[in-house]
C-alpha positions as MATLAB code, in Angstrom:
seq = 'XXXXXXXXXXXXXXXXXXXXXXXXXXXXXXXXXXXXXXXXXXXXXXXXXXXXXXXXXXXXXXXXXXXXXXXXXXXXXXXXXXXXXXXXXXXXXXXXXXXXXXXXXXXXXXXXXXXXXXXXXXXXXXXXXXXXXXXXXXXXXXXXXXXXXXXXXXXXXXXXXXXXXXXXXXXXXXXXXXXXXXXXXXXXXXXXXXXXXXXXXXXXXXXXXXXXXXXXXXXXXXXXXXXXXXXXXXXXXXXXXXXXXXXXXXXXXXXXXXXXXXXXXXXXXXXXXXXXXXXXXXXXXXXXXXXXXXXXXXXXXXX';
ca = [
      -6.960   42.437   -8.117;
      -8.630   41.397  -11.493;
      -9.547   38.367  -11.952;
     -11.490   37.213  -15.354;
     -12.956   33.606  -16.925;
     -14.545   32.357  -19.783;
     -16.245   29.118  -20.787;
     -16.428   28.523  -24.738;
     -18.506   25.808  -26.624;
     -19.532   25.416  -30.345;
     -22.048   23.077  -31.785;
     -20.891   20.239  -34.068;
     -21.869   22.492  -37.191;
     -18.582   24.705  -36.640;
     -15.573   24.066  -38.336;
     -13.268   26.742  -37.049;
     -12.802   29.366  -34.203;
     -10.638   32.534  -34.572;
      -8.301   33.316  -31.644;
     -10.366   34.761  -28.370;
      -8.451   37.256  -26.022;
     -10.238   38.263  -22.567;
      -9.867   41.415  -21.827;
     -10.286   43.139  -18.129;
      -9.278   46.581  -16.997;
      -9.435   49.396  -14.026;
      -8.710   53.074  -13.665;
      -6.319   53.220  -10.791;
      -7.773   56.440   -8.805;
      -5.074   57.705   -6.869;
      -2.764   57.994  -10.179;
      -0.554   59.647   -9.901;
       0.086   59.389   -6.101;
       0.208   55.965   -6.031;
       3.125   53.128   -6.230;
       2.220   49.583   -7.580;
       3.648   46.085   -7.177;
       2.445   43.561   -8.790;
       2.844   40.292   -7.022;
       1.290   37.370   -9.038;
       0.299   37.022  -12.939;
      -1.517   33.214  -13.733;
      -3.242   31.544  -16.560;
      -4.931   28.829  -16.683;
      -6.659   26.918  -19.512;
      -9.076   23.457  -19.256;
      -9.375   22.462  -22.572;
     -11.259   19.758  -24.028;
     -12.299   18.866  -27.580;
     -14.222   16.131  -29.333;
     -14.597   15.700  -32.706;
     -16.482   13.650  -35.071;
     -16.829   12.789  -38.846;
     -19.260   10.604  -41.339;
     -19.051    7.059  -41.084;
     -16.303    6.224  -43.519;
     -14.916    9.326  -43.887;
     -11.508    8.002  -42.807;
      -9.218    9.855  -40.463;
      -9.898   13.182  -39.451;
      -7.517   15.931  -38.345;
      -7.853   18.915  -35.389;
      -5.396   21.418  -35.256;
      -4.889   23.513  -32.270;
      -3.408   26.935  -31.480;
      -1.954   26.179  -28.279;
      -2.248   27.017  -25.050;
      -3.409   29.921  -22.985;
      -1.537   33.463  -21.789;
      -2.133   36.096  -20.084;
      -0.094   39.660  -19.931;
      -0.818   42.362  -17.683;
       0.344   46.255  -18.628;
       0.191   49.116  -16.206;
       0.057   52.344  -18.322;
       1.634   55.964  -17.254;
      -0.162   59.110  -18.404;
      -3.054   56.783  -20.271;
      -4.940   60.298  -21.136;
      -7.756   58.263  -18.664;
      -9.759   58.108  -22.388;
     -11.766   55.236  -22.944;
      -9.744   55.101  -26.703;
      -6.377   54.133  -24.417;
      -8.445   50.840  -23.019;
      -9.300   49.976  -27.081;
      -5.933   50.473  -28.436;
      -4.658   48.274  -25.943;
      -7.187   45.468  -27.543;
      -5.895   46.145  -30.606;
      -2.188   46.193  -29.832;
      -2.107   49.485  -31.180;
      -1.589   51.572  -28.184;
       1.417   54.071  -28.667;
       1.289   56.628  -26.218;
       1.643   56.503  -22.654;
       4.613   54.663  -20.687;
       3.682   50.403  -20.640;
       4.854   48.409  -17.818;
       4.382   44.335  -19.256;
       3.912   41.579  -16.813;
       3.619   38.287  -18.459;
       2.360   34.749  -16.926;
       3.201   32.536  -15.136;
       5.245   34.693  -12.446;
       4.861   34.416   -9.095;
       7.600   36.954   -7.510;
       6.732   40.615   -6.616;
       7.873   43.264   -8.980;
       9.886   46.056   -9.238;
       7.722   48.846   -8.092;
       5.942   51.141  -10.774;
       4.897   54.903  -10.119;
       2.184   56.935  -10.862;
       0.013   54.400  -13.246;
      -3.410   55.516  -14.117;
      -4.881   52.107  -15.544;
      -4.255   48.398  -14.720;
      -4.833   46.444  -18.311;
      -5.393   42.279  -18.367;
      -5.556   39.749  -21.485;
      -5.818   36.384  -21.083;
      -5.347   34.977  -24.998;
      -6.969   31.816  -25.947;
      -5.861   29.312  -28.891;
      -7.645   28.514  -32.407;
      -8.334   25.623  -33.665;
     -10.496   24.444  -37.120;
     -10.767   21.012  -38.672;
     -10.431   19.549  -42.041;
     -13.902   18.769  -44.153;
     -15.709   16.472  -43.980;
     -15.038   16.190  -40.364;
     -16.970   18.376  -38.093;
     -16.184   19.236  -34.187;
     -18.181   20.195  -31.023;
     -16.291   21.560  -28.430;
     -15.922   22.875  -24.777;
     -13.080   25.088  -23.415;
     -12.525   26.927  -20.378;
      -9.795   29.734  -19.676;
      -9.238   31.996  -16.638;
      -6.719   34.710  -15.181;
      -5.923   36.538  -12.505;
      -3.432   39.353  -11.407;
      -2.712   40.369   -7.687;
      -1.362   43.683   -7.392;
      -0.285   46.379   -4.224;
      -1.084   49.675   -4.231;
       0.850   52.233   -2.094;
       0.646   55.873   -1.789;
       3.766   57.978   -2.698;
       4.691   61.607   -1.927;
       3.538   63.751   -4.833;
       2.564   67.067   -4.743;
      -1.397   67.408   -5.653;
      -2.762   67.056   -9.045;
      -5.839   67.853  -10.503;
      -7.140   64.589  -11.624;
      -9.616   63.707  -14.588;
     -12.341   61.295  -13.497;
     -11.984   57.835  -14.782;
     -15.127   57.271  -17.253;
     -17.403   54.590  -16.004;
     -18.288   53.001  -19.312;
     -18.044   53.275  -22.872;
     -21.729   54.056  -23.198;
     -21.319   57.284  -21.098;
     -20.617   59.337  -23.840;
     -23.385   58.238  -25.877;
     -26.530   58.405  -23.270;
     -26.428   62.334  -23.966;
     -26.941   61.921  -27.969;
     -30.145   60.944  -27.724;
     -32.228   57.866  -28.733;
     -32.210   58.578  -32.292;
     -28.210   58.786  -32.592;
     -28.028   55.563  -30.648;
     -30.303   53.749  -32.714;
     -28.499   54.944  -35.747;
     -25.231   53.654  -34.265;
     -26.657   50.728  -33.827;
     -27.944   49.955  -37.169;
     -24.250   50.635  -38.506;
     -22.428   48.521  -36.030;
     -24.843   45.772  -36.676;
     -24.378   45.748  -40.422;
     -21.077   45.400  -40.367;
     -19.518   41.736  -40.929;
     -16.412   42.331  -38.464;
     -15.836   41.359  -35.149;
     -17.258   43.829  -32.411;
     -16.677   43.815  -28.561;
     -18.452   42.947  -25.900;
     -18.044   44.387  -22.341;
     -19.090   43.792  -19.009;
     -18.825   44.503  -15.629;
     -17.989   42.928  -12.218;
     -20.265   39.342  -12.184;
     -21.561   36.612  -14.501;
     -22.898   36.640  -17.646;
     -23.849   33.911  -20.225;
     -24.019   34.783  -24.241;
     -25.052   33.115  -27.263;
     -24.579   33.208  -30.827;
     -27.181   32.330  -32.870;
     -28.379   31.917  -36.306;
     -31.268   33.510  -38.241;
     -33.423   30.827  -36.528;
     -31.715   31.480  -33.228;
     -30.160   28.143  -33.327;
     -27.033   28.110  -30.817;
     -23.527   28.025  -32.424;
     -22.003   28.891  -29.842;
     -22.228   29.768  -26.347;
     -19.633   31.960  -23.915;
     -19.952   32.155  -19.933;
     -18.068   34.794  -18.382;
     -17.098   36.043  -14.887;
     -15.273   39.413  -13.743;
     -13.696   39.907  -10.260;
     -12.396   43.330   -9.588;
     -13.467   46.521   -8.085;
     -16.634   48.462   -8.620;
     -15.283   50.289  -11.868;
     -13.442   47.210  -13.182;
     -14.316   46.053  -16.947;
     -14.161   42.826  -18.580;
     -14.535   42.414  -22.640;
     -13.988   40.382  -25.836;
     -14.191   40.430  -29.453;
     -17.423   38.909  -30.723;
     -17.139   37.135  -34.501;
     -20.128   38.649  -36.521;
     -19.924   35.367  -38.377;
     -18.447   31.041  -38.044;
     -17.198   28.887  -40.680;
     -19.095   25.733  -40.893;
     -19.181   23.133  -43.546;
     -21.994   24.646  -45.462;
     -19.367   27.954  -45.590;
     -19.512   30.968  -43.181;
     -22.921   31.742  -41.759;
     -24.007   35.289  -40.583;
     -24.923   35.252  -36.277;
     -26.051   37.515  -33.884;
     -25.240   37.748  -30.166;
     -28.185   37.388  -27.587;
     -27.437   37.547  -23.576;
     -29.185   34.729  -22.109;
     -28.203   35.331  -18.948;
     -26.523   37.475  -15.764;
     -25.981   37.786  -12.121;
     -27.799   40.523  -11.751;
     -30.283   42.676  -13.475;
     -27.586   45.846  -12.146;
     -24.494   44.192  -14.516;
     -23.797   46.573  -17.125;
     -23.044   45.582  -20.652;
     -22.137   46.445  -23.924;
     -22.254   45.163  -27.312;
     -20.128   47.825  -29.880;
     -20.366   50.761  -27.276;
     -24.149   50.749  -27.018;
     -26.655   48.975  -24.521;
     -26.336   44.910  -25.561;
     -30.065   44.675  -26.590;
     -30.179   47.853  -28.721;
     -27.217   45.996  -30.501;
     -28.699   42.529  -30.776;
     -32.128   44.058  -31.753;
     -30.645   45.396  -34.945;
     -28.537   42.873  -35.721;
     -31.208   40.479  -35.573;
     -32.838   42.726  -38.089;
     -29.484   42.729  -40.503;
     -29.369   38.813  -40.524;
     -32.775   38.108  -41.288;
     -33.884   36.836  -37.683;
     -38.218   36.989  -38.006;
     -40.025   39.271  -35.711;
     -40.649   36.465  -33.505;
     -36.882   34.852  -32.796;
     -35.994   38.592  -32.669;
     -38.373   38.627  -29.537;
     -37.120   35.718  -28.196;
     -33.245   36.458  -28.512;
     -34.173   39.775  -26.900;
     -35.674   37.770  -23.829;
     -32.178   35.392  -23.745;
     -34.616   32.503  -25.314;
     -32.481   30.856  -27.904;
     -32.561   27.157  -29.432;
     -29.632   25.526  -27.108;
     -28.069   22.383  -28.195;
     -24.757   22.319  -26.174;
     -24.798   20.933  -22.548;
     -24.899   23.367  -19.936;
     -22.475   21.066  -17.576;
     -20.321   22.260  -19.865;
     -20.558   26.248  -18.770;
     -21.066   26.085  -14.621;
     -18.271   27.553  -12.659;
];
């Protein structure tokens, strides 16, 4: 099973949000032994919006991307590389063999052998509004796939073991290649993912001041070695034109949930970033501690 969900909000200072896709995944151990049917694939979206403009102003306009979806792709002879599980959140995968399972469906599938890595996105819509108007918005999206595994009559194979993370690779370099990493991750201006393990965890992003812009609530059902992850915009459009944020976790089930901002540990990441935006020494301390200026409701985020 994988099961993933994530509550969205801007403040009214926002005037557009890119396309979101939730992204969860698990290595399937017993590949290539093993036999999978996958018996349910659901999305579901609660969306709500409410927008406002100067008095006077006249009519404003909103104009949505749509509603929610969710695919599911079982992958033969993934290599087991953590690359396989990126190129899949790019759409750029092109090796392997891809099983697709696309929601709603409710009826058990044809039976797939040997897969090596269970892949779920849920995609969420866009939306913007025209100046002067301005918007403040909630959403909240969730999927879930049920799937069978079965063992099959193969003779053994040598195995390669699944890696746990992205950051394994990277706690051998050595504090000084990580920071360096991390300065050149966090001066770039494009989007950069965020991953995280089985639980909950709550995210901001904030402004130089570590005003909120927007704020993200996520949960992750799944086995131990299950991953959940999104793209995180290194800068919003607002009426004043596109302003420059960092991400800051300001929350999480436990102190034991792993996460990730750009392959490396999420403060490392927001540290620096904080640095490249302009953030003083003191918000930098406070987005490190999860303290941030909040101005959207929290009713708005609770599961």
């Amino acid at each position: 099973m994988l099961q993933v969900q994530g509550a969205f909000g801007v403040a009214k200072d926002v005037q557009a949000e890119e396309p979101s896709r939730l992204f969860a995944h698990t290595w399937l151990p017993s590949a290539p032994h093993n036999r999978v049917m996958v018996r349910e694939v659901s999305a579901q979206q609660a969306y709500f919006s409410g927008f406002s403009g100067p008095s006077g102003s006249g009519e404003g306009a909103i104009i949505s991307g749509g509603s929610a979806v969710a695919t599911f792709i079982l992958v033969v002879d993934s290599n087991r590389k953590f690359s396989t599980v990126q190129a899949l959140m790019k759409e750029q995968i092109s090796f392997g063999r891809k099983y697709y399972f696309h929601a709603p469906s409710y009826r058990d599938s044809p039976e797939v052998d040997g897969p090596d890595l269970a892949f779920f996105a849920v995609r969420m819509p866009s939306w913007s509004v025209k100046p002067p108007w301005k918007i403040q918005s909630a959403k909240r999206m969730s999927g879930h796939v049920y799937f069978d595994e079965v063992a099959k009559p193969l003779p053994p194979v040598k195995i390669k073991t699944p890696p746990k993370s992205a950051l394994e690779d990277l706690v051998t370099k050595g504090n000084i290649t990580k920071v360096s990493k991390a300065k050149k991750s966090a001066s770039s201006s494009k989007s950069v993912l965020f991953e995280f393990g089985p639980g909950e965890v709550m995210l901001a992003l904030t402004d130089l001041n570590g005003n909120t812009m927007s704020e993200m609530q996520f949960s992750l059902a799944g086995d131990a070695n299950a991953k959940g992850g999104i793209m995180l915009p290194m800068s919003l459009n607002t009426n004043e034109g596109a302003i420059a944020v960092t991400p800051t976790i300001i929350s999480r089930s436990s102190s034991d949930l792993e996460l990730s901002i750009a392959d490396l540990e999420a403060n490392l990441f927001i540290r620096e970033r904080a640095k490249v935006i302009g953030c003083s020494k003191n918000v930098i301390k406070q987005l490190e501690g999860g303290k941030v200026k909040r101005r959207l409701s929290t009713n708005d985020f609770s599961f």
